[in-house]
PDB file of N, CA, C and O in Angstrom:
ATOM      1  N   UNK A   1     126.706  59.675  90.355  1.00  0.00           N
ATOM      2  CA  UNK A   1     126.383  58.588  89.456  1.00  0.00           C
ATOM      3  C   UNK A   1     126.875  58.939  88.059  1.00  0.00           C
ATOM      4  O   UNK A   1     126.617  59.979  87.455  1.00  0.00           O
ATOM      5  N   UNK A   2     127.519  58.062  87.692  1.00  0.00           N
ATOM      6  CA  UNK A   2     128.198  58.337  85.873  1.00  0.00           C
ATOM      7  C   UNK A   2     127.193  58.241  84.817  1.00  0.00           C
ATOM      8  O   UNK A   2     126.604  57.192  85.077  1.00  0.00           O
ATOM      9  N   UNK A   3     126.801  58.620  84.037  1.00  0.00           N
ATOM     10  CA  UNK A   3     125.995  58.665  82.865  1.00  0.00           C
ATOM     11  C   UNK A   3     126.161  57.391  82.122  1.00  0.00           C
ATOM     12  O   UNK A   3     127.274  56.876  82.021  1.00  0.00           O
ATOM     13  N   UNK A   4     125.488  57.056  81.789  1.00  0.00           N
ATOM     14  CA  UNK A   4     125.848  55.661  80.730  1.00  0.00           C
ATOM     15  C   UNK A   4     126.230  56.087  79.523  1.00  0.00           C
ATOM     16  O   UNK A   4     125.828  57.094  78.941  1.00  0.00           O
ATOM     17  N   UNK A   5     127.129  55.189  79.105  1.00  0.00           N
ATOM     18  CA  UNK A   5     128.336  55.657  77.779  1.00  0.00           C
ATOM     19  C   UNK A   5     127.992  54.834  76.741  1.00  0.00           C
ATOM     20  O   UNK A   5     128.505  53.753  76.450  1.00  0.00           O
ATOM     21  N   UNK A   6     126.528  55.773  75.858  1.00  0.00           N
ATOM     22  CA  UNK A   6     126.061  54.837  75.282  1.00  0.00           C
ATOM     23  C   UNK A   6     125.831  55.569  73.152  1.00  0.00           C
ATOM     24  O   UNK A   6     125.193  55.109  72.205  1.00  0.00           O
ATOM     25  N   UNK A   7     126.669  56.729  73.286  1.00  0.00           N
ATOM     26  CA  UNK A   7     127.191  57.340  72.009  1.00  0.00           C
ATOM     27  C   UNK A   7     128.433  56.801  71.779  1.00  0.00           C
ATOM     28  O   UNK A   7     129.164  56.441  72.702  1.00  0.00           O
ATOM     29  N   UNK A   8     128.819  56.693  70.254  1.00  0.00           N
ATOM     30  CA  UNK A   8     129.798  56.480  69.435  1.00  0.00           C
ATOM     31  C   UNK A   8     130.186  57.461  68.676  1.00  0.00           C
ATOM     32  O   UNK A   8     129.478  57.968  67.806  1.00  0.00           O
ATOM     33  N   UNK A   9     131.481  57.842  68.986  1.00  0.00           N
ATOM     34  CA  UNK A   9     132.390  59.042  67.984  1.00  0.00           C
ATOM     35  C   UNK A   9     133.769  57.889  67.144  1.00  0.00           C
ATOM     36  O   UNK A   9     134.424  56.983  67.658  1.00  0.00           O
ATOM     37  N   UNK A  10     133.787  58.417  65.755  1.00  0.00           N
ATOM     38  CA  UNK A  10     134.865  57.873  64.774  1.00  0.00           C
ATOM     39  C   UNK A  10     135.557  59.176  64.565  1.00  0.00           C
ATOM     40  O   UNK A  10     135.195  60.183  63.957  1.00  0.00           O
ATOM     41  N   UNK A  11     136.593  58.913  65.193  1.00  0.00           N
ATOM     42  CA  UNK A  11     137.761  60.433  64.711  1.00  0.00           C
ATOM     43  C   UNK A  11     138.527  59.951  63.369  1.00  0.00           C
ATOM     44  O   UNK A  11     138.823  58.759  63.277  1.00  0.00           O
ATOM     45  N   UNK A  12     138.865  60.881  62.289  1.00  0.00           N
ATOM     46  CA  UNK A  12     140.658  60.418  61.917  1.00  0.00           C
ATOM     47  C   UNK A  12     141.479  61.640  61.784  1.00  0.00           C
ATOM     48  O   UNK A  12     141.249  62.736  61.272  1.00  0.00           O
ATOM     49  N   UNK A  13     142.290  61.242  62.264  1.00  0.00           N
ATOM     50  CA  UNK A  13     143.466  61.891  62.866  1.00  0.00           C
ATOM     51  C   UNK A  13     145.066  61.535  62.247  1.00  0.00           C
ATOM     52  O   UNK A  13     145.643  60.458  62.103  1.00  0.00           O
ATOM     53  N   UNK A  14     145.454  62.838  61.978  1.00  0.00           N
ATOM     54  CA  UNK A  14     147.040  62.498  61.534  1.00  0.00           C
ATOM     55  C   UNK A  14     148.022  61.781  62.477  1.00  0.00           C
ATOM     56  O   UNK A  14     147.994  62.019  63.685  1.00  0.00           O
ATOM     57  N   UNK A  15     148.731  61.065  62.037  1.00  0.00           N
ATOM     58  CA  UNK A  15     149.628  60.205  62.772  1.00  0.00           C
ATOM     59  C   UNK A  15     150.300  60.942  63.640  1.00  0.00           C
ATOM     60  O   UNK A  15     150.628  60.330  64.656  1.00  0.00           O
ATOM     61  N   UNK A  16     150.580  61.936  63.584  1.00  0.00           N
ATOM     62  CA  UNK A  16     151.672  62.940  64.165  1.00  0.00           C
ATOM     63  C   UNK A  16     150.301  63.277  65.792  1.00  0.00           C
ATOM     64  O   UNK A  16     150.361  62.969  66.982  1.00  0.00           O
ATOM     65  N   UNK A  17     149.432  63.891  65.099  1.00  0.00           N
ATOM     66  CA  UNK A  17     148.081  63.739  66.828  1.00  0.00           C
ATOM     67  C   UNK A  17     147.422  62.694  67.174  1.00  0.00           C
ATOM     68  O   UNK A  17     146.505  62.731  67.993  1.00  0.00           O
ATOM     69  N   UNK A  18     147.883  61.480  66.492  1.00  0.00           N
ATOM     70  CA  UNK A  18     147.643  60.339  67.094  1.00  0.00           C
ATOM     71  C   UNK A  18     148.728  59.730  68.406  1.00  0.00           C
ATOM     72  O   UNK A  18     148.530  59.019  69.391  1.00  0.00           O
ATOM     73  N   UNK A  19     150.242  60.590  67.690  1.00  0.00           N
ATOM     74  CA  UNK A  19     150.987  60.025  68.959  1.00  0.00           C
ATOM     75  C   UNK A  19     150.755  61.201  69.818  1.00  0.00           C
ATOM     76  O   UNK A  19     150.901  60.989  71.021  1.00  0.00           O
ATOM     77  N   UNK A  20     150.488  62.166  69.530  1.00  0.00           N
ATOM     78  CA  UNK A  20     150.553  62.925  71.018  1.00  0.00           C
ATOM     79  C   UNK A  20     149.376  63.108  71.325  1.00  0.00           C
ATOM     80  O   UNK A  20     149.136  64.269  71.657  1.00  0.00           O
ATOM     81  N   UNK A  21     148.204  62.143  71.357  1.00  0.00           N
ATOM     82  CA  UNK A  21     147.234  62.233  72.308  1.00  0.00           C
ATOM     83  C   UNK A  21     147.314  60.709  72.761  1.00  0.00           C
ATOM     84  O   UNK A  21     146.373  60.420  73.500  1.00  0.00           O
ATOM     85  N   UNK A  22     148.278  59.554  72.486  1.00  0.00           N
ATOM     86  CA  UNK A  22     148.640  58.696  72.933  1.00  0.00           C
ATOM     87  C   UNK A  22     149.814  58.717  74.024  1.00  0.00           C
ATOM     88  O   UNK A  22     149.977  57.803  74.831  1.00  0.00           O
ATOM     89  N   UNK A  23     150.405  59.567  73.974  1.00  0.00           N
ATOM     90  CA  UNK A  23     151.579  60.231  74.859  1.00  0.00           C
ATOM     91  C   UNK A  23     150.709  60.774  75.948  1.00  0.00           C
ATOM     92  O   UNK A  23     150.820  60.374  77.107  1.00  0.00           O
ATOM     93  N   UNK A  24     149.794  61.738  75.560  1.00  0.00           N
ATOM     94  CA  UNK A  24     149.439  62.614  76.576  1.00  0.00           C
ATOM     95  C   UNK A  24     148.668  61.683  77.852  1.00  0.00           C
ATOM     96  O   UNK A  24     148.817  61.572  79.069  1.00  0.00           O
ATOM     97  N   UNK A  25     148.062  61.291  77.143  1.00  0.00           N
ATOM     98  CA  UNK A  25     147.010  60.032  77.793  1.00  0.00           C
ATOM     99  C   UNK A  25     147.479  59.174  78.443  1.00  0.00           C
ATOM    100  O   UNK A  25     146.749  58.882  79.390  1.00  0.00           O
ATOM    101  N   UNK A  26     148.893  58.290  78.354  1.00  0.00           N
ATOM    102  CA  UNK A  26     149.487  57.854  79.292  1.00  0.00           C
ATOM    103  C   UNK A  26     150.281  58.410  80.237  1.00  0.00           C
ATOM    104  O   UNK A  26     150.705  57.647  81.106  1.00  0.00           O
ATOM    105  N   UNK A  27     150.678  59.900  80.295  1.00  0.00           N
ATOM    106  CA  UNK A  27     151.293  60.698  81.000  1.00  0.00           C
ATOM    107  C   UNK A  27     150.266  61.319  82.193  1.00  0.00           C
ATOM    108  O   UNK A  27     150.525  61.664  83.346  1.00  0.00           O
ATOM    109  N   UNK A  28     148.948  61.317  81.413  1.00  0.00           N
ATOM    110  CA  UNK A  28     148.014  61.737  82.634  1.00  0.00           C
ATOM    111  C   UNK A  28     147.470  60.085  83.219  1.00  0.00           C
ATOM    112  O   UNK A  28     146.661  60.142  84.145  1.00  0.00           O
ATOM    113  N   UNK A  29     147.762  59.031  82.863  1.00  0.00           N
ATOM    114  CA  UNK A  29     147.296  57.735  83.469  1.00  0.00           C
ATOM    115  C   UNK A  29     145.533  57.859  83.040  1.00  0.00           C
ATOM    116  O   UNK A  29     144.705  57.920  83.949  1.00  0.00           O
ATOM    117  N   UNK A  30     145.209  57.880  81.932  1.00  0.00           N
ATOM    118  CA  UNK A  30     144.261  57.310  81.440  1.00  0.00           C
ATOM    119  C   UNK A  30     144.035  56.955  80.574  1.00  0.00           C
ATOM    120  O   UNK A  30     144.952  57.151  79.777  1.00  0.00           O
ATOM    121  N   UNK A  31     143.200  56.446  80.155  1.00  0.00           N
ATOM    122  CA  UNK A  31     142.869  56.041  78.285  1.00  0.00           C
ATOM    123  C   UNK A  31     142.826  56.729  77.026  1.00  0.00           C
ATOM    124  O   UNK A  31     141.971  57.570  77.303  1.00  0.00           O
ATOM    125  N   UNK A  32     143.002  56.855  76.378  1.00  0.00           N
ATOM    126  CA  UNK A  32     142.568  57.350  75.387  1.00  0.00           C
ATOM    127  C   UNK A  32     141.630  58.141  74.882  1.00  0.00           C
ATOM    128  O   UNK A  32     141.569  59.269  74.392  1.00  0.00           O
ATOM    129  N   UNK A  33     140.849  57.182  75.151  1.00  0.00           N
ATOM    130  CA  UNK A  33     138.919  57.428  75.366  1.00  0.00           C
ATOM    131  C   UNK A  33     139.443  58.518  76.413  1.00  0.00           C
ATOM    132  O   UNK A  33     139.754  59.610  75.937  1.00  0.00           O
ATOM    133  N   UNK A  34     139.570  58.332  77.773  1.00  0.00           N
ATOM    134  CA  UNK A  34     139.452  59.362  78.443  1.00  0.00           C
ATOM    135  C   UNK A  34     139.817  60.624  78.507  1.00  0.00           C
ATOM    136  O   UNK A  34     139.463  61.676  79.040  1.00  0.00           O
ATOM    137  N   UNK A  35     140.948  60.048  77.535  1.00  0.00           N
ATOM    138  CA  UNK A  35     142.118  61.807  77.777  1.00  0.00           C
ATOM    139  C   UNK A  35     141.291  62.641  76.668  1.00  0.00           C
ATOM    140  O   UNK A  35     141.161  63.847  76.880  1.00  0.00           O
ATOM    141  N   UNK A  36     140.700  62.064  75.455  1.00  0.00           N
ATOM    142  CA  UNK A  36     140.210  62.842  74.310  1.00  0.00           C
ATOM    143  C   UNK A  36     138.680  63.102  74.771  1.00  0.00           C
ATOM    144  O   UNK A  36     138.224  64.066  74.157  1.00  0.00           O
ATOM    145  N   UNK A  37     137.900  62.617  75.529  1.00  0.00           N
ATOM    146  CA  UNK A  37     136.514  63.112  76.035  1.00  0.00           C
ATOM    147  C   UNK A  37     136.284  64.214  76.757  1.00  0.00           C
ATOM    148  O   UNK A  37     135.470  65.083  76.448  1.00  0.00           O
ATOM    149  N   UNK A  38     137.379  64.214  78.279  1.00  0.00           N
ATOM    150  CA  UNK A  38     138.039  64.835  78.573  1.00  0.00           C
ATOM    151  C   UNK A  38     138.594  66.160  78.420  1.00  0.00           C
ATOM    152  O   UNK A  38     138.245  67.049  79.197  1.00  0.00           O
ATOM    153  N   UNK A  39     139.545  66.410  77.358  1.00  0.00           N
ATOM    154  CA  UNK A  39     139.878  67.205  76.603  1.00  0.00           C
ATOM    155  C   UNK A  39     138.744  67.991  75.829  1.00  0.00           C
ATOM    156  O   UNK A  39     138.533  69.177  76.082  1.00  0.00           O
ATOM    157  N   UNK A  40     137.947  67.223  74.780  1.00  0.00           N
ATOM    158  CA  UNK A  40     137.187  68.147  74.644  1.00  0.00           C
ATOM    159  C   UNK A  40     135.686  68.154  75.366  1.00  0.00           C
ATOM    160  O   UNK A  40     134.673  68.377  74.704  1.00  0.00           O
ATOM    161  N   UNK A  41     135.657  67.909  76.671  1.00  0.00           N
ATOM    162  CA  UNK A  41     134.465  68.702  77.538  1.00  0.00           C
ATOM    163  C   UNK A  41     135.182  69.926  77.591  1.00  0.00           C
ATOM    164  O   UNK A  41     134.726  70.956  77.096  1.00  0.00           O
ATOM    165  N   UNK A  42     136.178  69.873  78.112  1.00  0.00           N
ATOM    166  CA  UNK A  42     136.832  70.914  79.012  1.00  0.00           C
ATOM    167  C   UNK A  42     136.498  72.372  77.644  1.00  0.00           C
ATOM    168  O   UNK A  42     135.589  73.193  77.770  1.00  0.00           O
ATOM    169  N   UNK A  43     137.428  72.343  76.524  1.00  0.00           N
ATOM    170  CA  UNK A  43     137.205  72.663  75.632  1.00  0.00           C
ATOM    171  C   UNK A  43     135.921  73.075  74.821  1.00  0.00           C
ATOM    172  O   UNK A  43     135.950  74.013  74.024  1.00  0.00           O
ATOM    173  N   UNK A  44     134.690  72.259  75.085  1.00  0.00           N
ATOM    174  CA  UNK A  44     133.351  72.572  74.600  1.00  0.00           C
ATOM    175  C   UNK A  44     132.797  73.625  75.754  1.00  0.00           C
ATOM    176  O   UNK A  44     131.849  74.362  75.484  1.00  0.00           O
ATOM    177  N   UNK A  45     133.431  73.658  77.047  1.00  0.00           N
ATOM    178  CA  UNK A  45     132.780  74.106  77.823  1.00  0.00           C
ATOM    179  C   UNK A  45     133.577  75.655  78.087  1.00  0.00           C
ATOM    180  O   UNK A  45     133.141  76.568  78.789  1.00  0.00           O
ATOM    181  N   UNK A  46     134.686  75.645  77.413  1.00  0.00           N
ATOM    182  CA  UNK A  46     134.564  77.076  77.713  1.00  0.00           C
ATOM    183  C   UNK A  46     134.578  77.825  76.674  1.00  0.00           C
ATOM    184  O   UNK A  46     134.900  79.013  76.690  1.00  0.00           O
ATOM    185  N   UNK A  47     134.140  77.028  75.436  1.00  0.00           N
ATOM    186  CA  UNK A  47     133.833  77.581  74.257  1.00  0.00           C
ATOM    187  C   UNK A  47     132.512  78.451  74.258  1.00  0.00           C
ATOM    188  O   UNK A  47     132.339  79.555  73.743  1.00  0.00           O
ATOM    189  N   UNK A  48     131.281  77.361  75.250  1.00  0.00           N
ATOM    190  CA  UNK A  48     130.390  77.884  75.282  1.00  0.00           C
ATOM    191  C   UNK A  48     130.197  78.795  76.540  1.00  0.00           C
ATOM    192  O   UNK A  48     129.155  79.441  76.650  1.00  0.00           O
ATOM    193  N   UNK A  49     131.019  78.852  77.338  1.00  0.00           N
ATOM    194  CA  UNK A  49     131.042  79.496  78.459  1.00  0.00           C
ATOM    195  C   UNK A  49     131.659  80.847  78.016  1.00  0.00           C
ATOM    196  O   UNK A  49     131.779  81.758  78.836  1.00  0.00           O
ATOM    197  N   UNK A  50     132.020  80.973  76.828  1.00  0.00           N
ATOM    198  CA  UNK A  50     132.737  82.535  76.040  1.00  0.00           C
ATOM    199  C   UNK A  50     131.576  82.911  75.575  1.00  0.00           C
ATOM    200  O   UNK A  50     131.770  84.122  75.464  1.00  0.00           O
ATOM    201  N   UNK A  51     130.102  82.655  75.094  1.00  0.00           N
ATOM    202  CA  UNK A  51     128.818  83.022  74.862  1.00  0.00           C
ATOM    203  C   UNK A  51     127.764  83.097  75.582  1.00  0.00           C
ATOM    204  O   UNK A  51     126.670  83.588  75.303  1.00  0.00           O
ATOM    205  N   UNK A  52     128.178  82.516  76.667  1.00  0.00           N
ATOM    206  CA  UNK A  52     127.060  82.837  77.881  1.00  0.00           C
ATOM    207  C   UNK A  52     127.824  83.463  79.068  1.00  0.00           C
ATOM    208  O   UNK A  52     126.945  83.273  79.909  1.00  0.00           O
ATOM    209  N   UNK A  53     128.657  83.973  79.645  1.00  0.00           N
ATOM    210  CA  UNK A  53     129.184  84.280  80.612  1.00  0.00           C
ATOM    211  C   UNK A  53     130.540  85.757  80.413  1.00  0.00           C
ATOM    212  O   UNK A  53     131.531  85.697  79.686  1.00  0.00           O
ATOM    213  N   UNK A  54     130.322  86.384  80.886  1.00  0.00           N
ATOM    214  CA  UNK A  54     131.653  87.382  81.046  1.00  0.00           C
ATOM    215  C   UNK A  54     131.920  87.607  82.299  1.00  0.00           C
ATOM    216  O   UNK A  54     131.238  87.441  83.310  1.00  0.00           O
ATOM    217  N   UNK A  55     133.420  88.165  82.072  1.00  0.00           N
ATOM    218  CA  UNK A  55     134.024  88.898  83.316  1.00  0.00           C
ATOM    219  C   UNK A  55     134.616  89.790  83.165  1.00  0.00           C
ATOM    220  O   UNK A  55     135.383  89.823  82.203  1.00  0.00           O
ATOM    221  N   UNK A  56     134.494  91.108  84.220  1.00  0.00           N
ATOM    222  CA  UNK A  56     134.932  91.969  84.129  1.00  0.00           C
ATOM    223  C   UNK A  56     135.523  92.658  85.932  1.00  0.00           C
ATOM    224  O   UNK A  56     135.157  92.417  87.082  1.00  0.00           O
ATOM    225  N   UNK A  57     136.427  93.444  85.405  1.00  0.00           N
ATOM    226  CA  UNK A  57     137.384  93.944  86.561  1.00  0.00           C
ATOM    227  C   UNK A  57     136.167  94.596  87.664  1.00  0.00           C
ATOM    228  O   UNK A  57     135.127  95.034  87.172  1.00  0.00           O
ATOM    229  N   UNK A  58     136.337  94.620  88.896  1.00  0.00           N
ATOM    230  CA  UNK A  58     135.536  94.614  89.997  1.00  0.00           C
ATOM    231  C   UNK A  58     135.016  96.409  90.027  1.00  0.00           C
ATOM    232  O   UNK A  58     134.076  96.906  90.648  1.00  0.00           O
ATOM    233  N   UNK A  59     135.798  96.930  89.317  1.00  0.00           N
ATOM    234  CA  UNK A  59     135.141  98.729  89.069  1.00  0.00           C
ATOM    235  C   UNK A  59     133.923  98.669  87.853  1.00  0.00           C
ATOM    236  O   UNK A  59     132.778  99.118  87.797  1.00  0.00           O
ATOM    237  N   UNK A  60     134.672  97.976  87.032  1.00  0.00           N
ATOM    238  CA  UNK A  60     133.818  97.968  85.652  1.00  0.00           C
ATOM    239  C   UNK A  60     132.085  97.221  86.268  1.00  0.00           C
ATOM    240  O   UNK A  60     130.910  97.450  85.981  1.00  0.00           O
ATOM    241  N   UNK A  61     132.652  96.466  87.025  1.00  0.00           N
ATOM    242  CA  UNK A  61     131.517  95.334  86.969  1.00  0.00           C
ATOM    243  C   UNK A  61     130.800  96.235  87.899  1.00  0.00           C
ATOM    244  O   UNK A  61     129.575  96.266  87.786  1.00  0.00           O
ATOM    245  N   UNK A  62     131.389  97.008  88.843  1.00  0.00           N
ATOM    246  CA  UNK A  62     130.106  98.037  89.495  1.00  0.00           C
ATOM    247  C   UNK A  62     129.378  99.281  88.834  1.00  0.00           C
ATOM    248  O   UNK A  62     128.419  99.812  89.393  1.00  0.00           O
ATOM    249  N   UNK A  63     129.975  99.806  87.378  1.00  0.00           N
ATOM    250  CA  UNK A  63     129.702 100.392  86.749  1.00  0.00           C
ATOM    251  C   UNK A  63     128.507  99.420  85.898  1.00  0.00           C
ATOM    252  O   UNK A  63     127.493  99.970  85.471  1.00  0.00           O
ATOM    253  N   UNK A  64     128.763  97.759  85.680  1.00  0.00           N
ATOM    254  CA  UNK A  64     128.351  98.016  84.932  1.00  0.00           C
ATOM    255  C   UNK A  64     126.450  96.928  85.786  1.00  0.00           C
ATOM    256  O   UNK A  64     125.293  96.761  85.401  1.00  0.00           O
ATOM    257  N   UNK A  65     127.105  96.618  86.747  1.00  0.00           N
ATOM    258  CA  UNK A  65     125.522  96.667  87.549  1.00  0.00           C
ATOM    259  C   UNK A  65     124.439  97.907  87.998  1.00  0.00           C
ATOM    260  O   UNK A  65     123.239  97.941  88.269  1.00  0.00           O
ATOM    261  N   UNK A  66     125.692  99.041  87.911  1.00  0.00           N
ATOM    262  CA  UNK A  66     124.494 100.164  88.542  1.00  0.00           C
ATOM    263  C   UNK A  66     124.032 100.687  87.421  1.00  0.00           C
ATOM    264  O   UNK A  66     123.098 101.361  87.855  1.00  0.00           O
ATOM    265  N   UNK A  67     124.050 100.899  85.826  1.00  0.00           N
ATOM    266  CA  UNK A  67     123.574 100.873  84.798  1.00  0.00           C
ATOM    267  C   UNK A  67     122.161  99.954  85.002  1.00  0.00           C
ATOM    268  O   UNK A  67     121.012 100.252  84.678  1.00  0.00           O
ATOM    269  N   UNK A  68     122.729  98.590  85.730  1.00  0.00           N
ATOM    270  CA  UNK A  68     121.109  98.087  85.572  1.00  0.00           C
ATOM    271  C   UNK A  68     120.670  98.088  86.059  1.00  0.00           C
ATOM    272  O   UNK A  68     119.951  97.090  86.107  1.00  0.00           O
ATOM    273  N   UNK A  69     120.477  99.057  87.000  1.00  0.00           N
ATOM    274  CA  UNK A  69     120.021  99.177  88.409  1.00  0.00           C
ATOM    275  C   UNK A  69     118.865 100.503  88.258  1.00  0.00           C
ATOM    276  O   UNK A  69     117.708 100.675  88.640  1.00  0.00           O
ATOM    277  N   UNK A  70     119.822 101.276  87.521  1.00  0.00           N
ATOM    278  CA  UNK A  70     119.193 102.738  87.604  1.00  0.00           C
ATOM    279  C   UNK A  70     117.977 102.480  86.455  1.00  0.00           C
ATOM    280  O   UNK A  70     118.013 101.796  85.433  1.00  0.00           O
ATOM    281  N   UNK A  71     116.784 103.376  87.081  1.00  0.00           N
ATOM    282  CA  UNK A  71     115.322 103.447  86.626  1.00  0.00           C
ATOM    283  C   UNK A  71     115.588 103.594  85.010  1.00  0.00           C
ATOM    284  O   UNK A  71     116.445 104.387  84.619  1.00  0.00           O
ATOM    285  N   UNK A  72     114.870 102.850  84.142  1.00  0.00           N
ATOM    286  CA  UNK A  72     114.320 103.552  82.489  1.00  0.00           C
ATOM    287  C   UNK A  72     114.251 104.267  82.822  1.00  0.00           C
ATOM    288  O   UNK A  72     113.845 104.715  83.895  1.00  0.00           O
ATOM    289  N   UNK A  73     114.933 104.885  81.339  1.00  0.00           N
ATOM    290  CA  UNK A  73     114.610 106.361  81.083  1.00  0.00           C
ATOM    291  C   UNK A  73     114.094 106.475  79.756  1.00  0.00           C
ATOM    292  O   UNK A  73     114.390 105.533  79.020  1.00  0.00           O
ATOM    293  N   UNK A  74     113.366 107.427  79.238  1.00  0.00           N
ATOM    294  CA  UNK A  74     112.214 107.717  78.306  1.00  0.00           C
ATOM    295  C   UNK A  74     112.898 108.231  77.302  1.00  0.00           C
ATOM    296  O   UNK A  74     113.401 109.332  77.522  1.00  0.00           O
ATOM    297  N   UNK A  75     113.055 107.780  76.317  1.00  0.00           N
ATOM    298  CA  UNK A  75     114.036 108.638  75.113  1.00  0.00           C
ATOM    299  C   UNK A  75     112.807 108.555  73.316  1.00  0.00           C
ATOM    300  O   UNK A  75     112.605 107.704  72.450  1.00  0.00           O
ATOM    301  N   UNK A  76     112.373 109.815  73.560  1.00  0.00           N
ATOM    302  CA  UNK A  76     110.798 110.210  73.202  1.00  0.00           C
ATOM    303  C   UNK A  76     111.519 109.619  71.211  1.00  0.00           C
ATOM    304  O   UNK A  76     110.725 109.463  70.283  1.00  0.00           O
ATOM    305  N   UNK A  77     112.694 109.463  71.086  1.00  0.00           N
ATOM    306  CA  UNK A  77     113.408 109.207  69.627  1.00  0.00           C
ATOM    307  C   UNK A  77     113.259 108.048  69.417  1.00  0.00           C
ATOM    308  O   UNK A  77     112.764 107.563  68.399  1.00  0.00           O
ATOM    309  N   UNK A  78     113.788 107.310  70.625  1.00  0.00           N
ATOM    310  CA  UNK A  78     112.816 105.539  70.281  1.00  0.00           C
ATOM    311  C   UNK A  78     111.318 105.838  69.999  1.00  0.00           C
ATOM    312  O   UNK A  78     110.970 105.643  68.835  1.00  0.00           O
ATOM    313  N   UNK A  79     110.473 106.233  70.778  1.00  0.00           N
ATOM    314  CA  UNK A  79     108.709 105.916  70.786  1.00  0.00           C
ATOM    315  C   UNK A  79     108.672 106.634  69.059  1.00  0.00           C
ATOM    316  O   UNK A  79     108.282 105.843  68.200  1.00  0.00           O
ATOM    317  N   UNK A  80     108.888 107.431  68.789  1.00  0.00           N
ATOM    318  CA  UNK A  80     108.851 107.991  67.450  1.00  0.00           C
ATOM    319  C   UNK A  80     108.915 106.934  66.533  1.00  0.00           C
ATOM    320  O   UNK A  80     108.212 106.511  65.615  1.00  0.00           O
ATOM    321  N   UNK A  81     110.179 106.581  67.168  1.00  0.00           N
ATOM    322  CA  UNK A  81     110.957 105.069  65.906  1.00  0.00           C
ATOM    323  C   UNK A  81     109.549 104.245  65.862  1.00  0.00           C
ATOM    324  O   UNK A  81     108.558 104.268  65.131  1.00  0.00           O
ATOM    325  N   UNK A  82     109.910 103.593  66.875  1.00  0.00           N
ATOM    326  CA  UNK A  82     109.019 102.410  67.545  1.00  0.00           C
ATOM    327  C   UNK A  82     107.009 102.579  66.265  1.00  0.00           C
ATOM    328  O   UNK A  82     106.476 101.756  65.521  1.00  0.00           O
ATOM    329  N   UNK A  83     106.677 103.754  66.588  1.00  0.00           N
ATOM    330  CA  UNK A  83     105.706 104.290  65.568  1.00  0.00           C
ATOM    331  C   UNK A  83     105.397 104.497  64.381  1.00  0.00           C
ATOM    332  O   UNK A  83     104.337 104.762  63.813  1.00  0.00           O
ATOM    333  N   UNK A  84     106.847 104.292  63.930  1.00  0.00           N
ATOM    334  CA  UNK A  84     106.342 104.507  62.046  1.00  0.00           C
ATOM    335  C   UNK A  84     106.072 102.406  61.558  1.00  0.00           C
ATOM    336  O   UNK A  84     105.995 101.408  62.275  1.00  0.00           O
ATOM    337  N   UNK A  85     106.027 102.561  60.394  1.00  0.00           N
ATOM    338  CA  UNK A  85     105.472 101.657  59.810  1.00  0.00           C
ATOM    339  C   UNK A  85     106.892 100.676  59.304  1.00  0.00           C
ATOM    340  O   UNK A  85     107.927 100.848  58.660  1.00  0.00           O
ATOM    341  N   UNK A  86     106.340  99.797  59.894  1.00  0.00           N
ATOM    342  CA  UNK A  86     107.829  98.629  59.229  1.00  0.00           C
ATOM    343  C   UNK A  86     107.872  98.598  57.525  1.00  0.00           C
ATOM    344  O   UNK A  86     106.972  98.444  56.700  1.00  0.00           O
ATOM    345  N   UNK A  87     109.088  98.778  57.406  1.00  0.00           N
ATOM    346  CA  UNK A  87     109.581  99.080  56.076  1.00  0.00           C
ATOM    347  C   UNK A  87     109.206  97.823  55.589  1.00  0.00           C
ATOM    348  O   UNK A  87     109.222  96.801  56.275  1.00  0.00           O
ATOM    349  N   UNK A  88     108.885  97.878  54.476  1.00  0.00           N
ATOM    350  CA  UNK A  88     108.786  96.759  53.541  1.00  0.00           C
ATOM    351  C   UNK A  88     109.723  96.015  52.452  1.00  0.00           C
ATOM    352  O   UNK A  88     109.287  95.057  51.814  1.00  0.00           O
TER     353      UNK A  88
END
């Protein structure tokens, strides 16, 4: 089911990326509206997908699950820290 298309965006745009998102948009056979919504989902989404998500090579990534795997360990220099009095 499609969402109802019920926000309004006002772009302005230089003439020069006005024709080539008018170009582009009929080259992929859609609108305007579509090619620029489009464009930037794709774009918003792996903007935010660069702050929530990584990848790493299939050694690293077993290095870096068994790090979270393996038990706390007690490092008596934190609890010390952790104990003095918040600076003021």
């Amino acid at each position: 089911m499609t969402e109802t298309k019920s926000q309004r965006m006002h772009l302005r745009v230089a003439a020069s990326d006005d024709e080539l998102f008018r170009s582009a948009a009929a080259a992929a056979h859609e609108s305007l509206s579509e090619f620029l919504v489009e464009s930037g989902r794709e774009r918003a989404q792996r903007v935010l997908a660069d702050r929530t998500r990584f990848v790493l090579p299939a050694a690293q990534w077993r290095a870096f699950t068994d790090a979270l795997d393996r038990p706390a360990r007690v490092v008596p220099e934190l609890g010390e820290l952790f104990r003095l009095p918040r600076p003021e």
